[in-house]
C-alpha positions in Angstrom: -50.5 -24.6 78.7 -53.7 -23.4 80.4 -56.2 -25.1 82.2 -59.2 -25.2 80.3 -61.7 -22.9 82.9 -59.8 -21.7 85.7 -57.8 -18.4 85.7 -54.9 -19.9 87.4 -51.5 -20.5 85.0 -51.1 -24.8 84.8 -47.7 -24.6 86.3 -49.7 -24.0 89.7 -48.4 -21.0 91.0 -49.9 -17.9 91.3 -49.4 -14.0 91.7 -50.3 -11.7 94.3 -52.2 -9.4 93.6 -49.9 -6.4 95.0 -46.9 -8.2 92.7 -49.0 -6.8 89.6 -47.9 -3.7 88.3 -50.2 -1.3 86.9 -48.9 0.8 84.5 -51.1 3.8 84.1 -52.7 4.7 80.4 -51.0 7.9 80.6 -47.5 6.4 80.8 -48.2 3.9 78.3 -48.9 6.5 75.9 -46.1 8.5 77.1 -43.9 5.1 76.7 -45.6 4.3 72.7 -44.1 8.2 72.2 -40.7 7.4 73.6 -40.3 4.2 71.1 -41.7 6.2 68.0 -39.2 8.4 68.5 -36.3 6.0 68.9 -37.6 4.5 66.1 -37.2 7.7 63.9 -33.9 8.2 65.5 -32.2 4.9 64.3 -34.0 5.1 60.9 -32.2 8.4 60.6 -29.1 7.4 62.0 -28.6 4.0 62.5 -25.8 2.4 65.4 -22.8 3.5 66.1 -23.0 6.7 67.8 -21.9 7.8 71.8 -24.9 7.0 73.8 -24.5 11.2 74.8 -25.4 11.4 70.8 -28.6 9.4 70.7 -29.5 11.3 74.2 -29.6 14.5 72.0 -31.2 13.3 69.2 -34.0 11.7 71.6 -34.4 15.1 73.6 -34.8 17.0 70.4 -37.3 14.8 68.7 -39.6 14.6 72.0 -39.2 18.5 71.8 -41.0 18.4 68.4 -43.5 15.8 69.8 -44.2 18.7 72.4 -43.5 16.4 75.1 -42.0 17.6 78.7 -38.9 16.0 79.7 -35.3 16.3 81.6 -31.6 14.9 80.5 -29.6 13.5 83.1 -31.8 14.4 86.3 -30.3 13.5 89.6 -31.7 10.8 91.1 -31.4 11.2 95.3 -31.2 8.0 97.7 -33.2 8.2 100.7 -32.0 6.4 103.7 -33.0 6.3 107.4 -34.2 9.9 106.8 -31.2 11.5 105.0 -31.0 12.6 101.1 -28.1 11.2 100.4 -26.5 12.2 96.6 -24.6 10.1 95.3 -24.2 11.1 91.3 -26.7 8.8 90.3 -28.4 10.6 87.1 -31.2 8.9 85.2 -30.6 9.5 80.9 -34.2 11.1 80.0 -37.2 11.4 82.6 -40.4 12.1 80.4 -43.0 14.1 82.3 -41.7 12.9 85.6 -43.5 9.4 84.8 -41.3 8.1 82.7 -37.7 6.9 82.9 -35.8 6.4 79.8 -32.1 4.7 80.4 -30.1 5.0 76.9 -27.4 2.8 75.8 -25.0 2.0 73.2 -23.3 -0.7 73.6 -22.7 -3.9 71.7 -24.8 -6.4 74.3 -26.6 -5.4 77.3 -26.0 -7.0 80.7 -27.8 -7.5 83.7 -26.5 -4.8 85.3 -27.7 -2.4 82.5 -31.3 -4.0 83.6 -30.5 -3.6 87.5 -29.7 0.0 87.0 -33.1 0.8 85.6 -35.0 -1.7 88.2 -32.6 0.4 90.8 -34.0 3.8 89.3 -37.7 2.8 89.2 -37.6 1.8 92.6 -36.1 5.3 93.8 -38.0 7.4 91.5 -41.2 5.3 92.7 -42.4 5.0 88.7 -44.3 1.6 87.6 -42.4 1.6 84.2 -39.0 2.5 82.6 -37.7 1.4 79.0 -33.5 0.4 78.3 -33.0 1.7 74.8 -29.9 0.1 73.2 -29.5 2.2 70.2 -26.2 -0.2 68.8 -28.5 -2.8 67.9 -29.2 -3.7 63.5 -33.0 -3.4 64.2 -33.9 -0.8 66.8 -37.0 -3.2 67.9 -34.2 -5.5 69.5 -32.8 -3.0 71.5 -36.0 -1.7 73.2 -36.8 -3.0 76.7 -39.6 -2.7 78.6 -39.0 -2.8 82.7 -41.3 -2.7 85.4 -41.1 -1.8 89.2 -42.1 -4.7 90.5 -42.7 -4.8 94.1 -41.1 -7.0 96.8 -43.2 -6.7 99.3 -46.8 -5.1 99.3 -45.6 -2.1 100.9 -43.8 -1.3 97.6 -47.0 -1.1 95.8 -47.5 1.9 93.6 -50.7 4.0 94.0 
Protein backbone atom coordinates (compact mmCIF):
# COMPACT_ATOMS: atom_id res chain seq x y z
CA UNK A 1 0.00 0.00 0.00
CA UNK A 2 1.01 3.59 -0.66
CA UNK A 3 1.32 6.43 1.51
CA UNK A 4 -1.26 8.74 0.69
CA UNK A 5 1.18 12.02 -0.62
CA UNK A 6 4.63 11.07 -0.60
CA UNK A 7 6.37 9.33 -3.48
CA UNK A 8 8.15 6.96 -1.36
CA UNK A 9 6.81 2.97 -1.51
CA UNK A 10 5.16 2.30 2.39
CA UNK A 11 7.46 -0.57 2.96
CA UNK A 12 10.18 2.35 3.56
CA UNK A 13 12.81 1.62 1.30
CA UNK A 14 13.79 3.40 -1.49
CA UNK A 15 15.73 3.24 -4.93
CA UNK A 16 18.63 4.96 -6.14
CA UNK A 17 18.27 6.76 -8.73
CA UNK A 18 21.28 5.06 -10.80
CA UNK A 19 19.43 1.44 -9.88
CA UNK A 20 16.55 2.74 -12.39
CA UNK A 21 16.88 1.50 -15.69
CA UNK A 22 15.83 3.45 -18.56
CA UNK A 23 14.92 1.66 -21.39
CA UNK A 24 15.10 3.85 -24.42
CA UNK A 25 11.64 4.42 -26.70
CA UNK A 26 13.47 3.01 -29.47
CA UNK A 27 14.10 -0.36 -27.81
CA UNK A 28 10.75 -0.49 -26.50
CA UNK A 29 9.38 -0.33 -29.76
CA UNK A 30 11.94 -2.57 -31.14
CA UNK A 31 10.95 -5.08 -27.99
CA UNK A 32 6.72 -4.58 -28.83
CA UNK A 33 8.01 -5.88 -32.56
CA UNK A 34 9.94 -8.84 -31.13
CA UNK A 35 6.68 -10.11 -29.09
CA UNK A 36 4.27 -9.51 -32.09
CA UNK A 37 6.21 -11.63 -33.89
CA UNK A 38 6.52 -14.40 -31.39
CA UNK A 39 3.10 -14.07 -31.01
CA UNK A 40 2.47 -14.84 -34.84
CA UNK A 41 4.94 -17.52 -34.49
CA UNK A 42 3.19 -19.67 -31.82
CA UNK A 43 -0.27 -18.88 -33.38
CA UNK A 44 1.11 -20.51 -36.42
CA UNK A 45 2.89 -23.16 -34.90
CA UNK A 46 2.19 -23.71 -31.47
CA UNK A 47 5.02 -25.71 -28.75
CA UNK A 48 6.88 -28.31 -29.41
CA UNK A 49 9.49 -27.41 -31.78
CA UNK A 50 13.78 -27.36 -31.23
CA UNK A 51 14.44 -23.96 -29.93
CA UNK A 52 16.94 -23.83 -33.48
CA UNK A 53 13.27 -24.02 -35.14
CA UNK A 54 11.54 -21.08 -33.49
CA UNK A 55 15.04 -19.11 -34.00
CA UNK A 56 14.27 -19.50 -37.81
CA UNK A 57 10.94 -18.79 -37.79
CA UNK A 58 11.63 -15.53 -35.51
CA UNK A 59 14.57 -14.38 -37.96
CA UNK A 60 12.37 -14.78 -40.96
CA UNK A 61 9.28 -13.03 -39.61
CA UNK A 62 11.50 -9.91 -38.31
CA UNK A 63 12.86 -10.04 -42.05
CA UNK A 64 9.30 -9.27 -43.30
CA UNK A 65 8.92 -6.61 -40.48
CA UNK A 66 12.13 -5.13 -42.23
CA UNK A 67 13.77 -5.16 -39.05
CA UNK A 68 17.90 -5.51 -38.76
CA UNK A 69 19.06 -8.31 -36.72
CA UNK A 70 21.86 -11.19 -36.13
CA UNK A 71 21.38 -15.17 -35.07
CA UNK A 72 23.73 -16.48 -32.75
CA UNK A 73 26.27 -13.45 -32.53
CA UNK A 74 29.35 -14.00 -30.34
CA UNK A 75 29.27 -12.41 -27.35
CA UNK A 76 33.17 -11.51 -26.16
CA UNK A 77 34.20 -11.19 -22.30
CA UNK A 78 36.43 -8.48 -21.53
CA UNK A 79 38.70 -8.91 -18.69
CA UNK A 80 41.74 -6.89 -17.27
CA UNK A 81 42.19 -5.72 -20.85
CA UNK A 82 41.98 -8.92 -22.87
CA UNK A 83 39.00 -10.14 -25.29
CA UNK A 84 38.62 -13.23 -24.18
CA UNK A 85 36.09 -15.74 -26.43
CA UNK A 86 34.70 -18.05 -24.81
CA UNK A 87 31.62 -19.48 -27.24
CA UNK A 88 29.15 -17.52 -25.56
CA UNK A 89 26.49 -16.65 -28.49
CA UNK A 90 23.46 -14.66 -27.75
CA UNK A 91 20.00 -16.34 -29.95
CA UNK A 92 18.84 -13.03 -31.86
CA UNK A 93 20.36 -9.46 -31.31
CA UNK A 94 17.77 -6.95 -32.91
CA UNK A 95 19.46 -3.82 -34.23
CA UNK A 96 22.30 -4.20 -31.85
CA UNK A 97 19.83 -2.93 -28.97
CA UNK A 98 18.15 -5.68 -28.39
CA UNK A 99 18.83 -9.11 -27.09
CA UNK A 100 16.49 -11.85 -27.63
CA UNK A 101 17.38 -15.33 -25.71
CA UNK A 102 14.98 -18.25 -27.12
CA UNK A 103 13.97 -21.21 -25.43
CA UNK A 104 11.97 -24.33 -25.48
CA UNK A 105 11.86 -26.02 -22.74
CA UNK A 106 9.18 -27.27 -20.47
CA UNK A 107 9.96 -24.75 -17.25
CA UNK A 108 12.48 -22.08 -17.18
CA UNK A 109 15.08 -21.78 -14.43
CA UNK A 110 17.04 -19.26 -12.90
CA UNK A 111 19.84 -19.96 -14.78
CA UNK A 112 17.91 -19.45 -18.16
CA UNK A 113 17.29 -15.72 -16.38
CA UNK A 114 21.05 -15.39 -15.29
CA UNK A 115 22.17 -16.16 -18.79
CA UNK A 116 20.28 -13.15 -20.22
CA UNK A 117 21.14 -10.77 -16.97
CA UNK A 118 24.92 -12.25 -17.88
CA UNK A 119 24.48 -11.07 -21.69
CA UNK A 120 22.94 -7.68 -20.91
CA UNK A 121 25.62 -6.83 -18.77
CA UNK A 122 28.42 -7.78 -21.46
CA UNK A 123 26.63 -6.41 -24.41
CA UNK A 124 25.97 -3.17 -22.18
CA UNK A 125 21.98 -3.12 -23.39
CA UNK A 126 19.20 -1.86 -20.71
CA UNK A 127 16.73 -4.64 -21.91
CA UNK A 128 16.66 -8.26 -23.19
CA UNK A 129 13.40 -10.52 -23.44
CA UNK A 130 13.57 -14.86 -22.59
CA UNK A 131 11.11 -16.25 -25.04
CA UNK A 132 9.97 -19.76 -23.97
CA UNK A 133 8.13 -20.79 -27.04
CA UNK A 134 6.96 -24.50 -25.10
CA UNK A 135 4.51 -22.73 -23.16
CA UNK A 136 0.17 -23.32 -24.01
CA UNK A 137 -0.18 -19.51 -24.21
CA UNK A 138 2.79 -17.71 -25.70
CA UNK A 139 2.02 -14.63 -23.20
CA UNK A 140 3.40 -16.98 -20.37
CA UNK A 141 6.44 -17.60 -21.85
CA UNK A 142 7.55 -13.95 -22.64
CA UNK A 143 9.95 -12.37 -20.15
CA UNK A 144 11.03 -9.05 -19.85
CA UNK A 145 14.72 -8.57 -18.23
CA UNK A 146 16.59 -5.58 -17.42
CA UNK A 147 20.32 -4.68 -16.80
CA UNK A 148 20.07 -3.50 -13.72
CA UNK A 149 23.10 -1.93 -12.28
CA UNK A 150 25.12 -2.86 -9.18
CA UNK A 151 26.82 -0.19 -8.63
CA UNK A 152 26.45 3.38 -10.31
CA UNK A 153 29.35 2.89 -12.45
CA UNK A 154 27.19 0.25 -14.37
CA UNK A 155 24.74 2.89 -15.30
CA UNK A 156 23.79 2.95 -18.98
CA UNK A 157 24.03 6.25 -20.89
Amino acid sequence: MNNQGTMEPSFGLEIPDWKRVRVPNEVELLAKVAVDSAFAIHKELGPGLLESAYEACLSHELRLRGVNHQLQLPVPLDYKGIRIEVGYRADVVVEERLLLELKAVDQLLPVHTAQVITYLRLKKFPLGLLINFNEVLIKHGIHRVLNVPRSPDEVLT
